[in-house]
N, C-alpha and C positions, 0 to 999 in steps of 0.2 A: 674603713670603707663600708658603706653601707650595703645591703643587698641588690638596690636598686642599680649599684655602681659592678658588682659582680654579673650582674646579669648585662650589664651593657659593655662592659670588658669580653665577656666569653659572647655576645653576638657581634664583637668588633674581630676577635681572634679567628672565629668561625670565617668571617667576610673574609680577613685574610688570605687565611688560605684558601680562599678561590680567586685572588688574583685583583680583587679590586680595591679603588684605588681609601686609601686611610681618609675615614670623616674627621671633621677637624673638632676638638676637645667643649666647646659653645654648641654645635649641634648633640654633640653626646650630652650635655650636660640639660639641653632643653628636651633631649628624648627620654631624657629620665626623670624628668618633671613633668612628662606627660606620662609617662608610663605606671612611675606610682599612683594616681587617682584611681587607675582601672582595677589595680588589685584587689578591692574586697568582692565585686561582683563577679569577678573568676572564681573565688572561693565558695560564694552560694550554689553557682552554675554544678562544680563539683561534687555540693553536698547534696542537690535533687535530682543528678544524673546518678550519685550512688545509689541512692535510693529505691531508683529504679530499678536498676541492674539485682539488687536483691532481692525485688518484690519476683523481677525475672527468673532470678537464679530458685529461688524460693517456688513459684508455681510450674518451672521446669521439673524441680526433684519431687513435688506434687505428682504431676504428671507419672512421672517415668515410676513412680513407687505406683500408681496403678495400673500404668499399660507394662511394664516389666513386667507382672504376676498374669496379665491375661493376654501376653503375647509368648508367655510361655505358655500357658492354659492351650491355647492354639495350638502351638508348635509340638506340645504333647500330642493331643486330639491327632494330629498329622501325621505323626510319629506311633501311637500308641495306637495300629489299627491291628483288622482281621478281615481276611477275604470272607465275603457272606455267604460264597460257596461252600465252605469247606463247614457252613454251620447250618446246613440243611440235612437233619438226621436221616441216616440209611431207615430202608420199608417204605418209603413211600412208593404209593403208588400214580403219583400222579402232582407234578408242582406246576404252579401260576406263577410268573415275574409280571409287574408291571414298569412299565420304563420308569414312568413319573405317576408317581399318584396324586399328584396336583392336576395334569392334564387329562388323565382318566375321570378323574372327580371331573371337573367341572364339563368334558361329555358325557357321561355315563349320566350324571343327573337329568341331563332333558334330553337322555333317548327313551324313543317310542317303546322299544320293549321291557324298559323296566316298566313304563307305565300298563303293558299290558300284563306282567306278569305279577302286580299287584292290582290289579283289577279288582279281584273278588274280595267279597264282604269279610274273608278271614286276614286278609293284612292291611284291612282300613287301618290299622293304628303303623302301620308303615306305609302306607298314602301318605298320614299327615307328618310322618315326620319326613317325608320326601320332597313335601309343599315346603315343608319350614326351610329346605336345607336348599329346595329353589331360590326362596325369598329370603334370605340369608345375606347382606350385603357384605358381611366379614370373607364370605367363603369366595366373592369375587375379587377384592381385594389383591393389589401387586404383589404386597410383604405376606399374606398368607401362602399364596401361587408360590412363590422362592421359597416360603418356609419350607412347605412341604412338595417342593420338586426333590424328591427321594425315590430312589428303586424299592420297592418290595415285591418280596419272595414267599411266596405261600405255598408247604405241602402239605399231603393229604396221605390221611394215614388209615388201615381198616380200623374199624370199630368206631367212628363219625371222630375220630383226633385229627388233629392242625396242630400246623405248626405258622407261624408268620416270622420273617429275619427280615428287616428295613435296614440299609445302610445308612444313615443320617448323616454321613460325614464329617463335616469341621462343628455340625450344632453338635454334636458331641462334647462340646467344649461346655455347654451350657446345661449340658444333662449332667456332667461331672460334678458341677456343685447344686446339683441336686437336694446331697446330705447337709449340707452346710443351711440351704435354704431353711428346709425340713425342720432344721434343729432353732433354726432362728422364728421360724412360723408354723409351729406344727399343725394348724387348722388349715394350713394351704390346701389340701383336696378335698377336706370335711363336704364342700359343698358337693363335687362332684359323684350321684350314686351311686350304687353300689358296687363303687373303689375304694380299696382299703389297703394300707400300708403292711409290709412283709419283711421279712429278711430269708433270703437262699444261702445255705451254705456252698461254695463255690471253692472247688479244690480244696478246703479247710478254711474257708476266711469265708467268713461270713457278709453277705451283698445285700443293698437295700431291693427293693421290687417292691410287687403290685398284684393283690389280686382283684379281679373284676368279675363280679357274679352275672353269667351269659343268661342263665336259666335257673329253675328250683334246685339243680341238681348238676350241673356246670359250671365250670369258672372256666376262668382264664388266666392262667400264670405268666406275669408280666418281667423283666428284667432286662437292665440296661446292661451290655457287656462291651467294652472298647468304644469302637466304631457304630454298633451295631441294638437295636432294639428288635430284643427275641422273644415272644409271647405265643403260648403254646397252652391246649387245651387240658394237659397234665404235667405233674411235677417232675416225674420222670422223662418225658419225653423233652419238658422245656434244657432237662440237664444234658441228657443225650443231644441236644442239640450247640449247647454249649461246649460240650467237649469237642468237638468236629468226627467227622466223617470220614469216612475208608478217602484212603491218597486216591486209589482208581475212583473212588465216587466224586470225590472233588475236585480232580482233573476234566472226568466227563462235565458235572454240573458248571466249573470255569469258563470252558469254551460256548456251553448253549449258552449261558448269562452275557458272552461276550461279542454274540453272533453278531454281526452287522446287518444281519436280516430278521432279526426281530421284531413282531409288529407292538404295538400300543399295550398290549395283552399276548404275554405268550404262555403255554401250557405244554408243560412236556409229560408223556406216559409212555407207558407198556404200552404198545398197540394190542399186545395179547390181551391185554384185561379188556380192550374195548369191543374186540370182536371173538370173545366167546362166546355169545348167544350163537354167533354167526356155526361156529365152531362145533357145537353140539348137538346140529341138526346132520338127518342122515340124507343129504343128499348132492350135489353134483359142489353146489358153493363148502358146504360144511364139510365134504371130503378133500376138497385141495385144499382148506385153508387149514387143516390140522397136519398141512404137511408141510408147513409156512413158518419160520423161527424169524426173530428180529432183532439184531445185532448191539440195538440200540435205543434209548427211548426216540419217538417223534416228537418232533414243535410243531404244536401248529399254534402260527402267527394269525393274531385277530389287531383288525383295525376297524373306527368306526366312529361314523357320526352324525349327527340330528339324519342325516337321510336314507345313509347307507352303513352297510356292515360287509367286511369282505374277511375272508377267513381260509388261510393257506398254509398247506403242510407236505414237507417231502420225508416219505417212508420207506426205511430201507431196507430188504429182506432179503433170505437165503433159501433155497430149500434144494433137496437133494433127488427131488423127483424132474426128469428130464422135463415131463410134459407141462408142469408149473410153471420151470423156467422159460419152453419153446410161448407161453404165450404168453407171460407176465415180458418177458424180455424182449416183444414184438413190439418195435419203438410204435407209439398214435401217431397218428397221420390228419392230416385237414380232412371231415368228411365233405364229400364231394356234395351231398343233398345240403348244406344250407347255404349255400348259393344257388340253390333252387326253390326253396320254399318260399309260397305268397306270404305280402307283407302282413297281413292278417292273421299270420300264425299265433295264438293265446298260447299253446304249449308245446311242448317237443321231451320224447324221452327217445336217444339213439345210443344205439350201440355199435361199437365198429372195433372190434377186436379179431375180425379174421371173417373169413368164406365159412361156411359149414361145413364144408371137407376138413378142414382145416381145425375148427372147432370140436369135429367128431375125431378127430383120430388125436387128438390131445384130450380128451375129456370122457371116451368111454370106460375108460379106466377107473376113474371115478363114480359109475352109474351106478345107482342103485339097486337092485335086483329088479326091482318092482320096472326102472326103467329099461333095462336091459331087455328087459322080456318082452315091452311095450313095442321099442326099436325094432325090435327084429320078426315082430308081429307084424306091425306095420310096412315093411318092405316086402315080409310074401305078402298079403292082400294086395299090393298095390303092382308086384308082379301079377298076380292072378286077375286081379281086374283088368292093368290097363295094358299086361305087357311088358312092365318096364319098373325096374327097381326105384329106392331112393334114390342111386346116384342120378338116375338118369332124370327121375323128376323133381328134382331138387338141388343135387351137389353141382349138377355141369353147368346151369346157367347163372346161379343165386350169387351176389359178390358178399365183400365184407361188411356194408350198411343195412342195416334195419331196424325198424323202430314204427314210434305211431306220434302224429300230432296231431292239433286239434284247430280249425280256423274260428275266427271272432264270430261269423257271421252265420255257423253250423255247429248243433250239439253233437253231431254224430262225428265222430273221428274217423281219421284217415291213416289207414295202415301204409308202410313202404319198404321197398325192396329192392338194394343195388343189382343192378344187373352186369353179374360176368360176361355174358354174352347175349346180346339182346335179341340176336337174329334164331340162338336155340330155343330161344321162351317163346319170341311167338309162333313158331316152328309148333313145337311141345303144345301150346295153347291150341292149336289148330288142329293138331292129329288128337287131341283129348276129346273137343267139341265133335268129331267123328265116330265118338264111341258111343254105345246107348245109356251110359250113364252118368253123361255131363252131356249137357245144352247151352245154347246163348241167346240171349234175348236184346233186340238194338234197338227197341221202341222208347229207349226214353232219350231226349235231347233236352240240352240245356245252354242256353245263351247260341245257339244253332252248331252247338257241339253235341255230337251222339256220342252217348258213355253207355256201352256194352255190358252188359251181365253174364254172368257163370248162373244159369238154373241149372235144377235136376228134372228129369222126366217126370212127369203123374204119376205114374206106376210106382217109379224111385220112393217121390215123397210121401206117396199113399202108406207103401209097405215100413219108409222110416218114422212116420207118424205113429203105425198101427205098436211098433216099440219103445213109444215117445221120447223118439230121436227127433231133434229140430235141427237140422243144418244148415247153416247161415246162405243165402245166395247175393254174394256182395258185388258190387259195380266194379268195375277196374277201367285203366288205364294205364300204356304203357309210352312213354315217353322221355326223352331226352337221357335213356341210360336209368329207367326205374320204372316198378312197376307197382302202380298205387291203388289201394281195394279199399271200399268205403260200403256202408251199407245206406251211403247216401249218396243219389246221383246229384244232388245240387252240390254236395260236400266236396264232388270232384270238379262239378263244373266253374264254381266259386273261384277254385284254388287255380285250374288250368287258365281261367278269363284273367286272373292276376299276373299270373306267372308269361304269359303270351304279351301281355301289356308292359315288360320291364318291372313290375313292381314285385320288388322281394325284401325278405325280412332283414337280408342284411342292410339294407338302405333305411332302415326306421331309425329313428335316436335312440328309440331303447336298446336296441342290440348295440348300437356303436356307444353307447356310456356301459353296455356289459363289455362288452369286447377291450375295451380298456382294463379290465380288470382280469380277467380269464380269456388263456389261450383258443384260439379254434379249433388247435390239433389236441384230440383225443377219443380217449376208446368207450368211454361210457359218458353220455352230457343229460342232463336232466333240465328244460326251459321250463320254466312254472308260471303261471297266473293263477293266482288263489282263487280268481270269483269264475274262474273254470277250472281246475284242478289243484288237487293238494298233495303234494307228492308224495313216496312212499316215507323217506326219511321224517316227514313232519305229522307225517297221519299216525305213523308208532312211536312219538314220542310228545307226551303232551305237553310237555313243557315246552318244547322247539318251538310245539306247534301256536301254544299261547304266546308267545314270546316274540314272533313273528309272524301275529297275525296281520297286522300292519303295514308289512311290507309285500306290497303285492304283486312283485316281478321278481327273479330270481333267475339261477344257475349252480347248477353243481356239476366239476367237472372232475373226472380222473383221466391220467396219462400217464403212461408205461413208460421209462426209457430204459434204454440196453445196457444200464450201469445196474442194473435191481432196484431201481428208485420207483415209486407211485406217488403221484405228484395230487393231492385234493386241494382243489379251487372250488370254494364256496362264497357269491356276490349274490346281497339282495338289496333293494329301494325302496324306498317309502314311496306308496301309492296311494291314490283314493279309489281302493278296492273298492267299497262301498259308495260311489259320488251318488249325489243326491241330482236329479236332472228335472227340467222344467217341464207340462205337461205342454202339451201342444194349447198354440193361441197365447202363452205366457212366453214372456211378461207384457204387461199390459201399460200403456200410458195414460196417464192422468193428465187432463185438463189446465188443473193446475196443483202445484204443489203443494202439498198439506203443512200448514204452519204448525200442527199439535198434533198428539196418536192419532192413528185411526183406530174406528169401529168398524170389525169386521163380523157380520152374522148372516144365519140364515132364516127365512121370511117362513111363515106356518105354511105355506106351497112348497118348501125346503129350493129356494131360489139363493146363491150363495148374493150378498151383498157387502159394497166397501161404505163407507159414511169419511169423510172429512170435511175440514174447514180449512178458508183461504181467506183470510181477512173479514168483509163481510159477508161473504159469499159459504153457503152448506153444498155441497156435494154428495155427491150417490152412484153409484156405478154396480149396475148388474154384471157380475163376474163372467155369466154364462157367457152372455152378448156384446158384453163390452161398452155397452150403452149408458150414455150417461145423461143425468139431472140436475139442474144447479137453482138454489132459492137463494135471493138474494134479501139478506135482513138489511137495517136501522142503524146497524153497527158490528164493531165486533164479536163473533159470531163464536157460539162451542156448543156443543154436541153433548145428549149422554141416550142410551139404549135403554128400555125396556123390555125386558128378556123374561119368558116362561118356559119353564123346561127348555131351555138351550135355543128358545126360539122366537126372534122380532117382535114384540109385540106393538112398539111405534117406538118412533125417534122423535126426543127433544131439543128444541134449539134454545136458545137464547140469545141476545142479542145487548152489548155493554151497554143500551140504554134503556133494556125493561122491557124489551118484546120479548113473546113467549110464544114458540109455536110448539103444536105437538101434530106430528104428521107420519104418513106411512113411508113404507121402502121406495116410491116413488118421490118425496118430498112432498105429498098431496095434502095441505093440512084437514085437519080432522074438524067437525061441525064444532062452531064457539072460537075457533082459533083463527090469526093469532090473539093474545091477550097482553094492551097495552097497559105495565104497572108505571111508567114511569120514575121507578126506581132505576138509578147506574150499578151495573152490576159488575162484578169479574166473569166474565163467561169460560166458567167450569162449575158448571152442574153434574149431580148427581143423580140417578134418578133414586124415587125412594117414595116408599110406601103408595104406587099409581101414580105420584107426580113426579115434581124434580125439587131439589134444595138448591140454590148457588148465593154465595156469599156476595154480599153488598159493598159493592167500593165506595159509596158515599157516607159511609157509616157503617160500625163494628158487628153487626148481627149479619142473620140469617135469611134467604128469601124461600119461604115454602110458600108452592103453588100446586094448585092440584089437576085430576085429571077434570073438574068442570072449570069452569075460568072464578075459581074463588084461590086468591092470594092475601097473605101474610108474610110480616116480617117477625122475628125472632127475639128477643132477649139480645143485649148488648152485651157483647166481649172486652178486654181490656186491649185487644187490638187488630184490625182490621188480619183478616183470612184472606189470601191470595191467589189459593186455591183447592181443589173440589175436598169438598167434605167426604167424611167417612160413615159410613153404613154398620152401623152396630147393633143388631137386633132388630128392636123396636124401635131404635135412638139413633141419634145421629151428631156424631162425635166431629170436635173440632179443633185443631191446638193452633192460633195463629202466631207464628214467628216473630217473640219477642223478648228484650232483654231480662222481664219477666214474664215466664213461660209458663199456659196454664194452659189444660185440657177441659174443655167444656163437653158437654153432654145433653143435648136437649132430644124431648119426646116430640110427638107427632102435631103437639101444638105449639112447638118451638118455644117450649118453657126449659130452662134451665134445671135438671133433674138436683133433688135433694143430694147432698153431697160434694154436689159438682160449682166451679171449677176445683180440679186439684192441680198445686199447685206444685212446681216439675224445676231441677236444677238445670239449667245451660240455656242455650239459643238450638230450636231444631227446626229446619229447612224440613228433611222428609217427615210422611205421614206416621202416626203409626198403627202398627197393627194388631187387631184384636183374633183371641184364639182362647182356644179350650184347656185346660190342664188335662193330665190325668186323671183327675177327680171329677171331668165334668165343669169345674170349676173357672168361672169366664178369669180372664188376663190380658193385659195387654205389652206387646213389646215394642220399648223407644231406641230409639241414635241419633243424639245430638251431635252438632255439626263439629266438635272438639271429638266426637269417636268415641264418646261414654254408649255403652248397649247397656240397658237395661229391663228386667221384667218388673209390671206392679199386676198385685191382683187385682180383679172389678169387682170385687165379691165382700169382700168383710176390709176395713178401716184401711182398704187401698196400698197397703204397704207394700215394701220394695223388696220383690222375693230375689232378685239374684243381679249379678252386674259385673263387666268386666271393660277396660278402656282396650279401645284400639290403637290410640296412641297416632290418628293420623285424620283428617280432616272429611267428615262426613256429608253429602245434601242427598245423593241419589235415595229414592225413596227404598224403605226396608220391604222383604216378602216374608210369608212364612208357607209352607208344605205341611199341608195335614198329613200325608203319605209319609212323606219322611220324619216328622216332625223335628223339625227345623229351620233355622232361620237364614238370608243369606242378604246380603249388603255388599254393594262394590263402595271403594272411598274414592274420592277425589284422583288419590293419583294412582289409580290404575289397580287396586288390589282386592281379589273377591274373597269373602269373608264367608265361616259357615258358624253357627251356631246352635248349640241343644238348647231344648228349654230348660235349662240348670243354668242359662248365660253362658255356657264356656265356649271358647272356640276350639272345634273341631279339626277343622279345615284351613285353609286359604293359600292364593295363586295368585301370581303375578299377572295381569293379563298385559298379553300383545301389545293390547291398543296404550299402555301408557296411561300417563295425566288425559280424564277429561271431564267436564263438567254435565255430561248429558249420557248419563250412564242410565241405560232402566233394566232389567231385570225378569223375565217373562218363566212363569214354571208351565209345563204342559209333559203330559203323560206320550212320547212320542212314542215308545217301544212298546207300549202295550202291556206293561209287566204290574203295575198299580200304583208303579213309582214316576215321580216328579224327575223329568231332567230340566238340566239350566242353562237358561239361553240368556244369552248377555252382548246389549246393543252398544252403541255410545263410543265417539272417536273418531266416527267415520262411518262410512257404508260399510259395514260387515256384521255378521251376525254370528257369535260365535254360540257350540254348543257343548256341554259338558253332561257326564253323569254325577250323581250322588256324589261320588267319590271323588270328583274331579276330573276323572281322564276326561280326552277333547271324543266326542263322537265322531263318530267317521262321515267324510263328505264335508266338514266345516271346515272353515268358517263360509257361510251362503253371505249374498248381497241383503240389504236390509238394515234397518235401525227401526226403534220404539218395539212398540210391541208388537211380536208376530202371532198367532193363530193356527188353530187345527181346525180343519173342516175338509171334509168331500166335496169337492169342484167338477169329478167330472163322474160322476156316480156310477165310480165303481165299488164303493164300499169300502174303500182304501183312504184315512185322510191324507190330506197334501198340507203342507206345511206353507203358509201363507204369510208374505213379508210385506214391507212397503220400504223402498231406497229415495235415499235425498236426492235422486235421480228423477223423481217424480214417476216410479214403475211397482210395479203392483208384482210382486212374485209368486209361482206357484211351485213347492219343487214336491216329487213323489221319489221313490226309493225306497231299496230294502232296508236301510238304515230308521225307516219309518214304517213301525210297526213289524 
């Protein structure tokens, strides 16, 4: 029996026994005559599904031999940690967590106060590496942001030591084979400077690290331990941090680390170390507060971003003197005055911590000698003058508010005064004016309100003069439960005309976006406007105070609660402290839109003047009057000025078919003109040497015409100039845009100077520009439209003194700053560039406006200091402004494009800053920000 016949026996046996009925021995016998031809292709089917299955089996134990070693590597990493609390070394005095240093970084980079606190000329080399780390596309990056979403922990130790603990969590796993790398590549960090490779003995085993030279005379001791990257300004301190920390120190440091109210940035201290200044003075503050102990360090929580910065801390204290506790433990309350104050309030400092009965009899304890003596001087004179002690002229009717603010529309400020009882004050006010040494005077009104004065008699002020005693005789008002003193009667009439009218400061937006941020209820509030006062806290500290200068609304509040808590709330907002505003009669409208720059000057009468073009049509417009002129040429029309010491000497036109006018501020042509060459020109002339140069569209030269009607054309170029020539010396310099690229150079008779063309690598769109070396020595600086910068000299065989690429696509025309000496370039897509004359780049900033192809570049001296700042158009109507250094000036970005201008418009000796918007408007803006 063959096989074929086995297999059809056990599929007949199998049928069987399920019940069906016996096939007859002819159909078995032809099912096995079909069965054996199929046999060999089951056997192949076999051998290439084995196959398979091995190749499977095979890249499975692949697999699992590499993710087995790095899913344990993980599982360790998981397993193998350290609370980072417990490795922050005792002595400090003072530790920083940040939640995430990924989201820190990327607000912390474009907030306003780093940039003002790198302002000055000593950490320009940390400007530029703050530009770089803007314009950093790695550092925006998703996989960077997760890389480095990590907590770190920074404390602060005396003698200027740090310590830094990051918990890096599961990337631990990758810091682990670290040594492995290392040994496999040991130039891995060669590149990175001055980092160098270490070993720490750690408990007797010796661990790889890191040191990093901070300074001449600093490092930085770096080392991975578990969980955790711990890096500390010395060897010993990095070790003591490695060993952990007192059990009580890392119980307390667990819970702040773990606060659910932690902000973005948090900083816990002594509060004793921060108010011993406070502490060491002999007087009413300096003696309760050395009677003040604090259980605990403080957080205070900082959060913040491009606009605002808000900063909160609750502080818990003990102390064993009644009178501390009776008024630290007197819960804040809503004060009643700001729901009274006009909305025009610029500032407010109020205090509301109790009556002065109240205040005196908790706080004489603490007087000075010097005050004790004062106090009690002052209550007999004031029985012997008027009758009547302190209590009665002061304690019985005065409440627990008072304070001074200032309104928008008055430099004089306005004192105030809760009234406990308002019916004893005026009472009190009334039987004082009966005595002969207080008076009242009702002659002044204001908005048809009479605001009252407190004078002294003649005699009074004669005999307090004759001891050159001045005593103030202020206005009052008493009203609605307050009593308000001003030594300005408009100060009070302003405020009560507001206040009578519904309008109060709680109703502005500013208050309601503070008010979001800081409670109303409290005992000491401080409201600030910087471009009217700078409060105490930021005027003695200059760091604050630079730091936020910027921000020019604010609030700082404290609040007492009956637990021994002091609660500091600190919100401020980015403002345009400084805005820059239009002069009356601006902006002005133009006729018609200007197709190319304008020219803007003033006329030898010093009349300010605008000049543009609109197709064929010149324009002119007297600034003062508004008044306008329009000459209509032949053709396409362009402009260029004739200027003597800073001042009009006549305006050229041209015209794209060879007319040539030369005419006054009027557009009045001048005798001989116009003058028909019948040359086609590009209409961008220069002016130059009494006439004007513009390049030929009909052909590769030069058109020089002068100031009598005698014209010439120029030496032929290798390709047609497309726009205005350059002014170099005695010469006039030309490079026309082409795939061979050469700089021409002709004199006054449009001959081709010896030496010249030189011939130049790339294609370049912008001009370029010519400047002085050090030496005196003429040069000039190019940027081809591939972002090659480069210097040649003009002086001896032209060579190429320095060069750097920019690496991104260049046409807006290049500037350079005698003042600064330097160079500055925007590219294509949106980036402003600085450079030294060494070629290197200094500087650069991403700007706003993005990608655009009409980007230009304006330097002008606006602060008066002898330095160049930069104004940069193109993208749109805006004009932005920057220093040296890059910060943005205050009051920008203004309306405007092309080039703007300085000039006095409305003569006061003050320039105005002078723009023109694709709005077809003519701008004038004046401000402290100018000059």
């Amino acid at each position: 029996m063959d096989t074929g016949d086995l297999n059809t026996h056990e599929h007949i046996h199998s049928a069987e026994g399920h019940d069906m009925p016996p096939i007859p021995d002819t159909d078995t016998a032809q099912n096995a005559d079909t069965v054996q031809p199929s046999s060999p292709p089951t056997s192949k089917k076999r051998k290439k599904s084995g196959f398979f299955k091995k190749t499977g089996i095979l890249l499975l134990v692949l697999i699992l031999i590499i993710l087995l070693p790095l899913a344990g590597l993980i599982g360790y990493s998981l397993i193998d940690r350290t609370n980072p609390a417990r490795h922050i070394a005792d002595g400090y005095y003072a530790a920083v967590t940040i939640r995430s240093a990924s989201d820190t970084l990327q607000k912390g980079l474009y907030l306003s106060a780093v940039d003002s606190l790198l302002s000055s000329p000593e950490t320009a080399s940390l400007q530029s590496n703050l530009r770089a780390l803007r314009s950093n596309t790695t550092l925006q990056s998703d996989w960077f942001k997760r890389l480095l979403n990590v907590p770190i922990n920074i404390a602060v130790y005396e003698g200027n030591n740090a310590a830094l603990i990051a918990d890096i969590g599961i990337r631990s796993a990758a810091v682990r084979l670290l040594p492995l790398v290392t040994v496999i590549k040991p130039e891995l960090f060669d590149s990175i400077p001055n980092l160098s490779q270490t070993e720490f003995d750690i408990n007797g085993k010796r661990k790889a690290g890191f040191l990093f030279q901070l300074t001449y005379d600093q490092r930085l001791y770096i080392c991975f331990y578990k969980n955790l990257i711990i890096a500390a300004t010395s060897e010993d301190l990095l070790y003591s941090c490695i060993a952990e920390n007192s059990e009580a120190s890392g119980k307390q440091l667990t819970a702040l680390l773990r606060s659910s109210n932690r902000g973005a940035v948090s900083i816990y201290a002594e509060p004793s170390y921060f108010i011993s200044g406070i502490a060491a003075k002999q007087d009413i503050a300096g003696n309760m507060v050395r009677e003040l102990a604090f259980p605990e360090p403080a957080a205070l929580n900082v959060n913040f971003d491009e606009k605002t910065v808000s900063l909160h801390s609750i502080i818990k204290w003990v102390s064993e003197r009644s009178e501390v506790n009776a008024i630290l433990q007197r819960r804040s309350t809503l004060p009643s005055i700001l729901s009274r104050l006009p909305e025009g309030t610029a500032y407010l400092t109020l205090l509301n911590l109790g009556d002065p009965q109240f205040l005196y009899e908790n706080t004489r304890s603490f007087f000075p000698p010097e005050l004790t003596k004062t106090f009690n001087s002052a209550d007999k004179n004031s029985k012997f003058f008027f009758n009547k002690g302190l209590n009665q002229l002061v304690f019985e009717w005065t409440g627990s508010e008072l304070g001074v603010f200032g309104h928008k529309d008055s430099q004089t400020p306005v004192f105030f005064i809760s009234l406990k009882d308002e019916a004893k004050c005026r009472y009190l006010f009334e039987d004082l004016f009966n005595t002969i040494f207080i008076d009242r005077s009702i002659s002044a009104v204001v908005d048809g309100n009479r605001i009252p004065r407190i004078i002294f008699p003649s005699w009074l002020s004669g005999l307090l003069r004759a001891f050159h005693i001045d005593l103030p005789e202020p206005f009052y008002m008493i009203q609605d439960g307050y009593l308000y003193l001003s030594n300005s009667a408009e100060a009070l009439g302003v405020c009560k005309k507001e206040t009578d009218a519904g309008k109060f400061m709680v109703k502005t937006d500013e208050w309601k976006k503070i008010a979001k941020s800081v409670s109303a209820e409290t005992s000491f509030l401080v409201y600030y406007s910087l471009d009217r006062s700078i409060p105490f806290f930021l005027e003695q500290n200059a760091l604050l105070k630079t730091a936020f200068k910027n921000y020019g609304k604010g609030v700082l509040s404290l609040r007492f609660a009956a637990e021994r808590q002091v609660s500091l709330d600190f919100y401020t907002q980015k403002t345009d402290a400084r805005k820059l505003e239009e002069i009356s009669a601006f902006p002005r409208s133009l006729s018609q839109r200007p197709e190319t720059d304008i020219i803007c000057a003033k006329t030898a009468a010093n009349i300010p003047y605008i000049f543009w073009t609109n197709g064929s049509n010149v324009h002119s417009m007297n600034l003062l009057t508004g008044s306008e002129t329009t000459l209509s040429l032949d053709g396409k029309a362009g402009i260029a000025a004739d200027m003597k010491q800073s001042k009009l000497q006549s305006l050229w036109a041209v015209s794209a078919r060879g007319s040539i006018y030369r005419v006054n501020e009027n557009l009045e042509p001048f005798a001989g003109f116009p003058v028909l060459t019948a040359e086609k020109l590009f209409p961008a002339p220069v002016a130059f040497n009494g006439g004007i140069v513009a390049p030929l569209s009909s052909d590769s030269g030069l058109l020089f015409a002068g100031a009598a009607d005698s014209w010439f054309t120029s030496g032929m170029m290798n390709a047609k100039l497309r726009t205005a020539p350059i002014v170099f010396k005695d010469g006039i310099a030309a490079l026309p845009r082409s795939f061979e690229s050469s700089l021409y150079m002709f004199n006054k008779e449009g001959k081709v100077i010896e030496g010249y063309p030189l011939e130049l690598d790339g294609i370049f769109a912008a001009a370029p520009v010519f400047f002085e070396e050090t030496k005196g020595k003429p040069a000039a600086a190019f940027v081809s439209e591939d972002g090659r910068f480069s210097i040649r000299s003009m002086a001896e065989n032209y060579e190429e003194l320095a060069a750097c690429d920019l690496n991104t696509v260049c046409k807006a025309d290049l500037v350079y700053s005698a003042s600064l000496r330097a160079f500055f370039v925007v590219s294509q897509d949106g980036h402003l560039f600085k450079f030294n004359t060494a070629g290197a780049i200094t500087d650069s900033l991403p700007l706003k406006t993005g990608a655009a192809d009409d980007y230009r570049i304006t330097l002008l001296d606006v602060t008066g200091d002898g330095k160049d700042e930069i104004f940069v158009s193109g993208g749109g109507n805006a004009l932005y402004g920057y220093t040296s250094g890059f910060a943005p000036l205050d009051g920008f970005p203004l309306a405007g494009t092309g080039t703007s201008y300085l000039l006095d418009i409305d003569g006061d000796s003050l320039p105005e800053l002078i723009t023109h918007g694709i709005d077809s408007k003519v701008h004038a803006y004046r401000g402290a920000a100018l000059r």
